[in-house]
LOVO-983340 format. One line per 3 residues: number of its first residue (from 1); for each residue x, y, z of C-alpha. Coordinates in Angstrom, 3 decimals. Layout:
BEGIN
NUM) X,Y,Z | ... $
//
This chain:
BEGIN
1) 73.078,144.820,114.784 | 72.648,141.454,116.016 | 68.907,140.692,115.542 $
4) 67.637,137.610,116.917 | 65.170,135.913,115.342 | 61.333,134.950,116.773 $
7) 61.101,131.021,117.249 | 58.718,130.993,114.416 | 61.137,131.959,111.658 $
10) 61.750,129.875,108.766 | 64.749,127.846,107.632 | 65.469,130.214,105.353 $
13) 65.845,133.462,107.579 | 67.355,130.951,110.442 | 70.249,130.175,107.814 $
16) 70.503,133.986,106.864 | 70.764,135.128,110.164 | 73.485,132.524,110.587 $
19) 74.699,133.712,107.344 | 75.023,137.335,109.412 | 77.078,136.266,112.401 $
22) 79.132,134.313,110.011 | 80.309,137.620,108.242 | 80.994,139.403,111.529 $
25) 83.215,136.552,113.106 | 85.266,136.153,109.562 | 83.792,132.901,109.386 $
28) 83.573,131.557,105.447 | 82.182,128.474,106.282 | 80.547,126.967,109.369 $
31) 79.940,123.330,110.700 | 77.309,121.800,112.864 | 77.775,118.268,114.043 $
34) 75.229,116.162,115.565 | 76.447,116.317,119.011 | 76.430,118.178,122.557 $
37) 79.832,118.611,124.847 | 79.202,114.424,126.075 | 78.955,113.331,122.482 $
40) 75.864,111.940,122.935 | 73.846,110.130,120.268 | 70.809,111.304,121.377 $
43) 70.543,114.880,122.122 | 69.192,117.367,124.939 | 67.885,120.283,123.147 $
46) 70.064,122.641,123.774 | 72.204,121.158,121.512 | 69.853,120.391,118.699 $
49) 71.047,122.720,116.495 | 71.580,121.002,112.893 | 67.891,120.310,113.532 $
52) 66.617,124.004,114.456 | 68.746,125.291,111.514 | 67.998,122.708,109.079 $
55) 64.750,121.178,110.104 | 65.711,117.584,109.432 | 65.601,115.416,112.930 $
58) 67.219,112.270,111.897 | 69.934,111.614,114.892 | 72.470,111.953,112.670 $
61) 73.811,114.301,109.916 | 76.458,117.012,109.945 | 75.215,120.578,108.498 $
64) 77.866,122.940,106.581 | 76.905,126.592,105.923 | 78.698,128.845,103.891 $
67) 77.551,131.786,102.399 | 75.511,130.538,99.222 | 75.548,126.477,100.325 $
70) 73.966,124.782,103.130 | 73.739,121.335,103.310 | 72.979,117.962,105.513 $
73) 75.218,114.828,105.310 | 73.711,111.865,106.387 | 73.671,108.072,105.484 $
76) 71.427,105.791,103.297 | 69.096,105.375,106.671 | 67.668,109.151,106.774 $
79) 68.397,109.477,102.588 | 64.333,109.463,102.076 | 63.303,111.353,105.609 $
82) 66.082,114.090,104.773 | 64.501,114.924,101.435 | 61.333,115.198,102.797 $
85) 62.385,117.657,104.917 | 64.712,119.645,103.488 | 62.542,119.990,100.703 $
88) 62.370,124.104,100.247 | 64.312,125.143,102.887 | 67.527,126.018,101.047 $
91) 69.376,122.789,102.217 | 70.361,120.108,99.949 | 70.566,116.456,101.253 $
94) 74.432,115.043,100.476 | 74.265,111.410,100.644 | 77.067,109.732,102.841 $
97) 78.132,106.005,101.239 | 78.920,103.380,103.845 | 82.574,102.815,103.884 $
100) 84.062,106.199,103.330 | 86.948,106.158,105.237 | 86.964,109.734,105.616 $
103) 83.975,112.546,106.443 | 83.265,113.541,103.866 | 82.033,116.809,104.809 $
106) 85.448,117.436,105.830 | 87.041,116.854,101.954 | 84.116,118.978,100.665 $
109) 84.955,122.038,102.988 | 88.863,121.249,102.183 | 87.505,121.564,98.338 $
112) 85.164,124.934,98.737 | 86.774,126.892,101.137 | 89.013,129.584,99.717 $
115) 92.783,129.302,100.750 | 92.872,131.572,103.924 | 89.742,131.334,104.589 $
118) 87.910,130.208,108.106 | 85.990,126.847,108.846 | 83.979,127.871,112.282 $
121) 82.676,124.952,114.683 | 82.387,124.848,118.588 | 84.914,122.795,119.975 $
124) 82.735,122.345,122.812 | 81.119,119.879,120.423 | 83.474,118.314,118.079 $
127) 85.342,115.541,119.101 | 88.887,115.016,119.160 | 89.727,112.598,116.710 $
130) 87.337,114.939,113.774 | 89.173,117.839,114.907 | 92.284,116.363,114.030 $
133) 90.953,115.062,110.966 | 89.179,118.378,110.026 | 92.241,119.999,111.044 $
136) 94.665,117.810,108.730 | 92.180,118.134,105.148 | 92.037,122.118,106.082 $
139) 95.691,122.611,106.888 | 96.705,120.522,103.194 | 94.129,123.247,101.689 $
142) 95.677,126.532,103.701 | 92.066,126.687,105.413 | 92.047,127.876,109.104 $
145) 90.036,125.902,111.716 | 88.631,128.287,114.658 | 86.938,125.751,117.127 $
148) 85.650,128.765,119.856 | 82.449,129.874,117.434 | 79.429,128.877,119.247 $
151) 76.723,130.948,117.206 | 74.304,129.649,118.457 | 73.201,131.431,121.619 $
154) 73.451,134.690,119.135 | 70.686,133.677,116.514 | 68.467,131.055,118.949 $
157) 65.467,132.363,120.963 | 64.765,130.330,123.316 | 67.560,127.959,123.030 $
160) 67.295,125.581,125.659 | 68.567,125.615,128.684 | 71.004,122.790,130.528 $
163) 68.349,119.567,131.725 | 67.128,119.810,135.331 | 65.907,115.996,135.858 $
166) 66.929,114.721,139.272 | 69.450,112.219,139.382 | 68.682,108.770,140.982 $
169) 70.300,105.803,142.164 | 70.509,102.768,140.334 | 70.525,100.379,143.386 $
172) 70.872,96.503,143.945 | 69.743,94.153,143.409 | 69.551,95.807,139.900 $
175) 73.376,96.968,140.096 | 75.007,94.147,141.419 | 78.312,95.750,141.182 $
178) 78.977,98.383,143.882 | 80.073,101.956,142.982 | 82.875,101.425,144.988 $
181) 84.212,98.422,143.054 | 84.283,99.918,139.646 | 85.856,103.054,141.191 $
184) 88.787,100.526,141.823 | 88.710,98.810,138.323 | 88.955,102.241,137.018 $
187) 91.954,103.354,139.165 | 93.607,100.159,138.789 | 93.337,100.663,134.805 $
190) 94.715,103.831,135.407 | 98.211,102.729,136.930 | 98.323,100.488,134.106 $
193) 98.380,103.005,131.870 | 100.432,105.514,133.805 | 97.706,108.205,134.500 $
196) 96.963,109.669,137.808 | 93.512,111.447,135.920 | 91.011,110.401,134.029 $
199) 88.692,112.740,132.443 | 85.136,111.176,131.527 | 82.684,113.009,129.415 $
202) 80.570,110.365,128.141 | 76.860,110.109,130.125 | 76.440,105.743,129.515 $
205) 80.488,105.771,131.143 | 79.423,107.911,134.057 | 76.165,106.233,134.832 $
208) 77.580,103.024,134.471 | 80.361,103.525,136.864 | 78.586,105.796,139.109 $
211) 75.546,103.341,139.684 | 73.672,106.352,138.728 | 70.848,106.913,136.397 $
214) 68.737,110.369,135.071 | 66.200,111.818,132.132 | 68.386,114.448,130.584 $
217) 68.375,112.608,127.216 | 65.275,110.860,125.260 | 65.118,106.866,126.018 $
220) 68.480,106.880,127.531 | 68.233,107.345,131.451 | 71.402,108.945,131.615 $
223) 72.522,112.911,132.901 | 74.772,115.353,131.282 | 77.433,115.521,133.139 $
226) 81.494,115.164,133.699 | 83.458,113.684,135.872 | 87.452,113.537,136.503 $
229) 88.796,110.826,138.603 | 92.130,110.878,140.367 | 93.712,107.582,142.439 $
232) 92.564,109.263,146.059 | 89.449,111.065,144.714 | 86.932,111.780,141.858 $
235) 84.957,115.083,141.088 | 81.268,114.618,139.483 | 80.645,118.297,137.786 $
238) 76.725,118.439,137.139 | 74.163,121.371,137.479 | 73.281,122.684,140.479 $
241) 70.085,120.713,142.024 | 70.323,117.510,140.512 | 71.425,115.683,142.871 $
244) 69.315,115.226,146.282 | 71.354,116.012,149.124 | 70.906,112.095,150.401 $
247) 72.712,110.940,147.159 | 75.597,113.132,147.331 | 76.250,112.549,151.010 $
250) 76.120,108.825,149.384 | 78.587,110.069,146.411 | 80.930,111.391,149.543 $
253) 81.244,108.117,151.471 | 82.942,106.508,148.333 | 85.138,109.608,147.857 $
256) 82.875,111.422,145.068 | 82.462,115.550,145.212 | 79.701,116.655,143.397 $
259) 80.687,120.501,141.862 | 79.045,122.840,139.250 | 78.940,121.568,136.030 $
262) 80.532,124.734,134.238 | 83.898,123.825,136.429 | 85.079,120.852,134.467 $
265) 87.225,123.112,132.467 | 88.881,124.877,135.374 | 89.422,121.343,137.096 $
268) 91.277,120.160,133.789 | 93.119,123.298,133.864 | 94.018,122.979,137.269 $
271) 95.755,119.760,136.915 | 99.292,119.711,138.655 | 102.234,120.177,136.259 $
274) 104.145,116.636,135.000 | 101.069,114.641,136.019 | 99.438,112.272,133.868 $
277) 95.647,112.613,132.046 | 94.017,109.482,130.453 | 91.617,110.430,128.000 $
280) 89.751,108.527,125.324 | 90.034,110.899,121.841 | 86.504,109.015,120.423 $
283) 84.754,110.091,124.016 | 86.287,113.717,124.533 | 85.817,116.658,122.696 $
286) 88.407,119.193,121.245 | 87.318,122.333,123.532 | 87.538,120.124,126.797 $
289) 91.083,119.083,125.608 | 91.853,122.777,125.190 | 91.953,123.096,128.704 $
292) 94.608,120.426,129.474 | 97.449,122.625,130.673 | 100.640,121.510,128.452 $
295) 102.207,120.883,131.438 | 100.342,117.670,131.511 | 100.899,114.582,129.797 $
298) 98.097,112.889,127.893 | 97.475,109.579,127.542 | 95.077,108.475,125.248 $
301) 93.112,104.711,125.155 | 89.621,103.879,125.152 | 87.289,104.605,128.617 $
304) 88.135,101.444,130.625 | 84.357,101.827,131.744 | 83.756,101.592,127.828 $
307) 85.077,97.788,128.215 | 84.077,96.870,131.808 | 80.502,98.187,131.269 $
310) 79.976,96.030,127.894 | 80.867,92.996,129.406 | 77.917,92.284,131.723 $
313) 78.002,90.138,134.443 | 76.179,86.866,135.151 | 74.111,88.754,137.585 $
316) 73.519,91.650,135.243 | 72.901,88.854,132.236 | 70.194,87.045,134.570 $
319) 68.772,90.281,135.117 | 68.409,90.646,131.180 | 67.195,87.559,130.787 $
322) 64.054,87.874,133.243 | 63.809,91.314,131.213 | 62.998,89.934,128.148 $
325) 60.379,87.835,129.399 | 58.449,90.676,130.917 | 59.115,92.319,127.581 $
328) 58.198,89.533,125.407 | 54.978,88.978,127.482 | 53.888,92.499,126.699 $
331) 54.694,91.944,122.581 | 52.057,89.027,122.963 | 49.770,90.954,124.368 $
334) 50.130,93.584,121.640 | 50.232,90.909,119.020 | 47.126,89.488,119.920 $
337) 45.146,92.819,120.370 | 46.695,93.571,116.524 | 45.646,90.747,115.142 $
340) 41.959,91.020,116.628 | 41.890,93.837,116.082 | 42.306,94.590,112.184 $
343) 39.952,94.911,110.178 | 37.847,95.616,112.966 | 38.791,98.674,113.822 $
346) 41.192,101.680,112.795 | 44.722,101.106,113.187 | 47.351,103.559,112.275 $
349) 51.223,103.769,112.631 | 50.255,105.576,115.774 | 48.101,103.550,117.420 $
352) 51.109,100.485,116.979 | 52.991,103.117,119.137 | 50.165,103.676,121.537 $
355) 49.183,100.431,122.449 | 52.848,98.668,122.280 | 54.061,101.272,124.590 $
358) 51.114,100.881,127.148 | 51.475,97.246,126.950 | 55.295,97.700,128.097 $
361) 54.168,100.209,130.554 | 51.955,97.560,132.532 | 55.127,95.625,133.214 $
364) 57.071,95.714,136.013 | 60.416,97.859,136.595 | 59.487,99.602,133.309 $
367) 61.386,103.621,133.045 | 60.680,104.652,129.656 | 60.836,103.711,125.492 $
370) 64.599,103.018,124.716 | 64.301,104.488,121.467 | 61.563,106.254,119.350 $
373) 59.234,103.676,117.857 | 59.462,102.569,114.350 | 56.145,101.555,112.799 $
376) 56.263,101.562,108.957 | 53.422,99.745,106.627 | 54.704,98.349,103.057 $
379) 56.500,101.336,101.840 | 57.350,103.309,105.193 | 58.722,100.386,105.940 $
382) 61.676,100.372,103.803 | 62.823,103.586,105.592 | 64.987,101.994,108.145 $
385) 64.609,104.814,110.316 | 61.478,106.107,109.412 | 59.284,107.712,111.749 $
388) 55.555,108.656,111.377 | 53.995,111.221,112.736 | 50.788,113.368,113.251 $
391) 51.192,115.166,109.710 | 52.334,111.753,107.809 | 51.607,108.243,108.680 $
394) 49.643,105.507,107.390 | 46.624,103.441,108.469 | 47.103,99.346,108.789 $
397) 44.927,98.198,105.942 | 44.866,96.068,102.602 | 47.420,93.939,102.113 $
400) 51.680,93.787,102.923 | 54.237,94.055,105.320 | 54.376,95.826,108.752 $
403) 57.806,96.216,110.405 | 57.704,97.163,114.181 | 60.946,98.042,115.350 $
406) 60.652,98.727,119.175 | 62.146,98.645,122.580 | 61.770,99.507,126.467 $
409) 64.096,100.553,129.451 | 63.808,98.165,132.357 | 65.323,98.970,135.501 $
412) 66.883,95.535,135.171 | 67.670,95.565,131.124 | 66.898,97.433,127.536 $
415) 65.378,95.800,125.002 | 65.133,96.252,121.168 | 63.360,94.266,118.953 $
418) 62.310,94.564,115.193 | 59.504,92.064,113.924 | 57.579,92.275,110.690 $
421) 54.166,90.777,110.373 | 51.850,90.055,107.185 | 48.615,92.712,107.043 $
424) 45.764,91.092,104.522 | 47.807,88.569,101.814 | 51.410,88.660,101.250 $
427) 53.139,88.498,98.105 | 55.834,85.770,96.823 | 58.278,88.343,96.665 $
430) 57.652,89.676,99.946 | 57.658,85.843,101.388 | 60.781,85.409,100.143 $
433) 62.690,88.501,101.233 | 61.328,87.838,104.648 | 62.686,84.699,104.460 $
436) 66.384,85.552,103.092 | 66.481,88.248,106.109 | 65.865,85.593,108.615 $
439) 68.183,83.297,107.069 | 70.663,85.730,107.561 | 69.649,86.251,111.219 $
442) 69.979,82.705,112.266 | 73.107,82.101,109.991 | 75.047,84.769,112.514 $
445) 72.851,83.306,115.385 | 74.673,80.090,115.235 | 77.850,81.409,114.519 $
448) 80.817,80.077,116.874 | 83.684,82.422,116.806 | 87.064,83.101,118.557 $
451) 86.596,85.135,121.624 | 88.599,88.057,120.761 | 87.361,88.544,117.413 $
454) 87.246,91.864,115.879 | 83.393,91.605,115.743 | 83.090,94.397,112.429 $
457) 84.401,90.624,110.916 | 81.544,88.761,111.653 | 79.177,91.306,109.447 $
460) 79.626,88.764,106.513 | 77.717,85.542,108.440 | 74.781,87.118,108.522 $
463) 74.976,88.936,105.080 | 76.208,85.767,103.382 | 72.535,84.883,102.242 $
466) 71.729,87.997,101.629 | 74.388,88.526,98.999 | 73.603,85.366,97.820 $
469) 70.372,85.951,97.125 | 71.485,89.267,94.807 | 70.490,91.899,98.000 $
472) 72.437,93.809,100.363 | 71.333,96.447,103.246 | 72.811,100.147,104.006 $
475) 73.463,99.445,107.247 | 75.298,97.768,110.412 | 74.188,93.893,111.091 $
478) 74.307,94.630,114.939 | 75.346,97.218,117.868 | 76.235,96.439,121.515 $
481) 73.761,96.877,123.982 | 73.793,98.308,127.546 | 71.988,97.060,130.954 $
484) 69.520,99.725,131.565 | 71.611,102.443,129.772 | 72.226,103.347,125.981 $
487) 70.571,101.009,123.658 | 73.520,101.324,121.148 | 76.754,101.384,123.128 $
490) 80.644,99.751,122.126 | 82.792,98.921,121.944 | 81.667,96.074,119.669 $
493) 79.448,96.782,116.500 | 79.085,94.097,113.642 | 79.212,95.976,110.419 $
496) 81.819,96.405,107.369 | 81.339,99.823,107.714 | 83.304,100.008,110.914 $
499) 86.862,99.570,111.279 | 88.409,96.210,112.613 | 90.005,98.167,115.346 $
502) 91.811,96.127,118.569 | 89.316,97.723,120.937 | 86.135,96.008,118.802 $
505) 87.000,92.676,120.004 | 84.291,90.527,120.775 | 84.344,89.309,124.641 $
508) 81.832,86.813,127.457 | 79.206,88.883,128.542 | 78.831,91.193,125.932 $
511) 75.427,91.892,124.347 | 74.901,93.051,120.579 | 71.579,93.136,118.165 $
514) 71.596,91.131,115.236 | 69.426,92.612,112.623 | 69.681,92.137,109.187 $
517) 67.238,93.363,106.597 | 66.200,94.022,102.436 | 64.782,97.056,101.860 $
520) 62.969,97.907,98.415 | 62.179,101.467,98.282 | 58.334,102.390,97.819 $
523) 57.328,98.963,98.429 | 58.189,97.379,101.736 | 60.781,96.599,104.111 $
526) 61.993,93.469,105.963 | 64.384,93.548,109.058 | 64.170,90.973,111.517 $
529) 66.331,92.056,114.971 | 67.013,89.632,118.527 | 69.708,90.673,120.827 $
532) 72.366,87.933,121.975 | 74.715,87.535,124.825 | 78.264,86.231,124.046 $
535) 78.530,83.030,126.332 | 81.150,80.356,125.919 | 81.454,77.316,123.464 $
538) 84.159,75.399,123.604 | 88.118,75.293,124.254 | 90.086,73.840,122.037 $
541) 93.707,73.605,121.235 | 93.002,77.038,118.779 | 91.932,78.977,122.043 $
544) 88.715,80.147,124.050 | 85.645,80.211,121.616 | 82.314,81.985,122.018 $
547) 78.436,81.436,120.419 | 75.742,83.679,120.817 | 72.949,83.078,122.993 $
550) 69.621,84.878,122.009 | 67.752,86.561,124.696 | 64.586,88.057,122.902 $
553) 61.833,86.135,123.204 | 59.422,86.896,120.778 | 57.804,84.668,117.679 $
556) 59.186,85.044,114.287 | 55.681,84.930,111.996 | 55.802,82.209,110.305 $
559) 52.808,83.405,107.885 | 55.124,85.334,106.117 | 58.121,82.677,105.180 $
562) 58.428,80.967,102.021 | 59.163,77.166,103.336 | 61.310,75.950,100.153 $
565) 64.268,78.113,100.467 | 65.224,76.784,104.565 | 67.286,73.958,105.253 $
568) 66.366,71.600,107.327 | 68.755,72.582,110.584 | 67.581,76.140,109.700 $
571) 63.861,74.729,110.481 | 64.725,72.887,113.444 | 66.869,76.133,114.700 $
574) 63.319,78.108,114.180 | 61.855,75.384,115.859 | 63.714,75.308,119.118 $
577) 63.865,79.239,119.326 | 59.870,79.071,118.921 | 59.361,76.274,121.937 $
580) 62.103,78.633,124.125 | 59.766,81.326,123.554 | 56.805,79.870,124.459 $
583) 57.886,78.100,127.466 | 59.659,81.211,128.956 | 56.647,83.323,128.426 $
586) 53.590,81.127,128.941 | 53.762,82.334,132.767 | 53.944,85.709,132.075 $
589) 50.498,85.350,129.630 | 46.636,84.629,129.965 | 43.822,84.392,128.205 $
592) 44.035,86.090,124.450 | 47.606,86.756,124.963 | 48.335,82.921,125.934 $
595) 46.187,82.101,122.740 | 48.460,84.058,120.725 | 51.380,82.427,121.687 $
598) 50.327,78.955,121.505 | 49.188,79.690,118.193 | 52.476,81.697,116.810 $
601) 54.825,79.020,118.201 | 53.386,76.221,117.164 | 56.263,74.418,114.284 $
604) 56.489,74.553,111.199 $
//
């Protein structure tokens, strides 16, 4: 009997309910990414599974279930959150080390899995590149792969449904790039590859090249959907009533059908024999390749829209720019109701989110958070993804660090920002890590670099003083950024952990965080985070060469640095970045806010 359990259940009795439709489909083992059918970072909730069978809700961690094991592999960000909350449920946290150049989920299911035996996942929701790699370490073991077990909708109640947010235009002067226009860049991409198809899952890709926005997926205005585009035409395939019948007689003057999202499969099926498909293996999953007749030849290379939609135009860039002064006008007016405020009155880890949010809110053109705020206090703080919440969080008193890692949807940018600020009196030691993280910041803030770069090689600039100072950080130094779309988006990320790949290159226009940090578990945490724009430097007779120029505008507390340990260009680069701030923002401010700035810029 299959028996499906009341939302309330446990962990425990979710996993051995599991446990029971394992044993009927012959499955010895089962695996749960972190991802829906778009491969989405962040996930709609129908596809939050690892996290309703588990209970840990970091955004990402892969869950294997067998039929005594069950456990969560995640990286050194979510190491501390994932043992809080796996913590008797029957799950055991298996840290992932930065660097392993294979999943290693995959070599432990290779390792426990009985030759002959099954490894179940949905296809829907593994991508093509792990198949093949989960595939390859099975196969070597004689362990099947079935990629058509979606258990889910037999043990859920209540699982949710697809998300029924309207879609909506993203129109000029905003987009200053018409829908039409990147239609052709993609087509002519195409031909250049050979492809009369291209098959695009990804929801930042679509949006991006649609001119189209949504609210299908937490602080990224994006909508689940699919979309396969030919030379003479292109199919959008999204649920029925998202679209307003004035926007899709829009989508039809540039050529664009609008059909039910549960017909992307037959469209790929239906593709005409000896044609060509361009897919991009990182973007696709396994179960939407399945339906590529083999009739069909596949070509596979990264989305073009991945590329185009990175590098943003001037128009886009000034866009971004006025952005962060509407965003950096509502962080002074938070600062200076923080400051005034403690001691005064109560102020938790909540109320940072609160009142930093509604300060961002009061701007202009603002849509939404573009990720969940991070406020940690001394030792929350050295959880780089820590979260608090109702149940757990602390209150702003006594003496340390708090690190405020935030960052808004504009219709004309996303921001993300990560500032720490003293509470009470800070210590030496804390002084001084602050000050080795922002020495790290500015050292890959000044950096000059040949365009074209493979920008996982520029990771070492800003980790330089770091090292040097005996401390290193678990993760990335930066991650591209997108104009009003995904606040982590590629194809450039600077971080060792990431391969040097072609595709990573680093190119004018693109924009990427830099955001170094020390961590010291139980005590306190230091990360200090602006984004920058690639712009151009210099030719010379070596080639084209780019610098960085930063476009957050927000002080850098200089309460908190220890003085002896910068150089003098690093305290006129401080300097300079402090009178940019308060020049750009000054007439954005007034009163207590104006104060605040004045005061936090002033040089040191």
């Amino acid at each position: 009997m299959n028996a499906r359990l009341p939302e309330t259940s446990s962990i425990p009795e979710r996993l051995a309910t599991l446990r029971n439709a394992m044993a009927r489909e012959g499955v010895a083992a089962y695996l749960v990414p972190s991802a829906d059918p778009h491969l989405s970072e962040y996930l709609p909730g129908r596809w939050q599974g690892r996290q309703w069978l588990s209970g840990f809700t970091g955004s990402a961690g892969t869950l294997v279930v067998t039929a005594d094991f069950a456990g969560v592999w995640t990286d050194s960000r979510y190491w501390e959150q994932a043992n809080a909350q796996l913590a008797g449920t029957g799950v055991q946290l298996m840290k992932m080390i930065g660097g392993q150049q294979t999943a290693p989920h995959f070599e432990w299911l290779a390792q426990n899995v009985a030759t002959g035996g099954t490894v179940g996942v949905d296809g829907a929701v593994l991508g093509v590149s792990a198949a093949r790699a989960l595939s390859q370490a099975l196969t070597a073991r004689g362990v099947k792969l079935r990629a058509d077990v979606d258990l889910f909708d037999a043990i859920w109640p209540q699982r949710p449904s697809l998300p029924a947010a309207a879609v909506f235009e993203h129109a000029a002067p905003h987009a200053s790039v018409a829908r039409s226009e990147k239609l052709a860049q993609i087509r002519r991409a195409m031909a250049e590859k050979g492809a009369q198809w291209h098959f695009i899952s990804t929801l930042d890709d679509l949006a991006w090249l649609l001119n189209l926005r949504g609210a299908d997926v937490s602080y990224n205005p994006v909508f689940v959907a699919h979309a396969l585009i030919g030379l003479e035409s292109a199919s959008l395939f999204v649920a029925d009533g998202k679209v307003p019948q004035a926007l899709a007689d829009a989508l039809a003057r540039d050529g664009i059908s609008v059909e039910p999202y549960a017909k992307a499969a037959d469209a790929l099926a239906a593709l005409p024999a000896g044609s060509t498909l361009l897919i991009d293996p990182r973007r696709i999953t396994y179960g939407s390749l399945q339906s590529v007749p083999s009739t069909v030849t596949v070509v596979e290379a990264v989305n073009p829209s991945t590329f185009f939609k990175s590098r943003k135009t001037e128009a886009e860039a000034e866009h971004v720019r006025e952005t962060m002064e509407q965003d950096g006008a509502a962080l002074a007016e938070f600062f200076a109701w923080f400051e005034g405020a403690l001691g005064r009155e109560t102020i938790t880890e909540l109320t940072i989110d609160e009142r930093l949010t509604a300060a961002r809110a009061r701007r202009p053109g603002f849509v939404s958070l573009s990720f969940a705020t991070i406020a940690g206090f001394n030792a929350n703080g050295a959880m780089p993804h820590y979260r608090a919440t109702d149940e757990a969080h602390s209150v702003i008193e006594g003496n340390g660090l708090l690190l405020i890692d935030s960052g808004a949807q504009y219709l004309s940018g996303t921001t993300d920002i990560t500032r720490v600020v003293p509470v009470g009196t800070v210590s030496e030691a804390q002084r001084r890590d602050f000050t080795i993280v922002l020495k790290g910041t500015m050292a890959l803030s000044r950096a000059k670099f040949p365009r074209g770069i493979r920008s996982p090689m520029l990771d070492a600039i800003a980790r330089a003083p770091i090292w040097e100072a005996g401390a290193d950080y678990g993760h990335g130094t930066g991650h591209g950024v997108g104009y009003f779309l995904n606040v982590h988006e590629g194809p450039q990320v600077i971080s060792h952990y990431a391969p040097a790949e072609p595709w990573t290159a680093m190119e004018e226009g693109m924009i990427t965080s830099v955001e170094p940090g020390i961590y010291r578990p139980g005590k306190w945490g230091v990360r200090i985070e602006n984004l920058v724009l690639n712009v151009p430097a210099e030719k010379t007779e070596f080639g084209d060469f780019l610098k960085f120029e930063t476009l957050t505008l927000c002080p850098i507390d200089t309460r908190c640095l220890d003085l002896s340990l910068l150089r003098d260009d690093e305290r006129a680069w401080l300097n300079a970045y402090h009178e940019m701030v308060r020049t750009r923002l000054s007439p954005h401010v007034s009163g207590e806010a104006k104060a605040w700035l004045d005061l936090r810029t002033q040089p040191i």
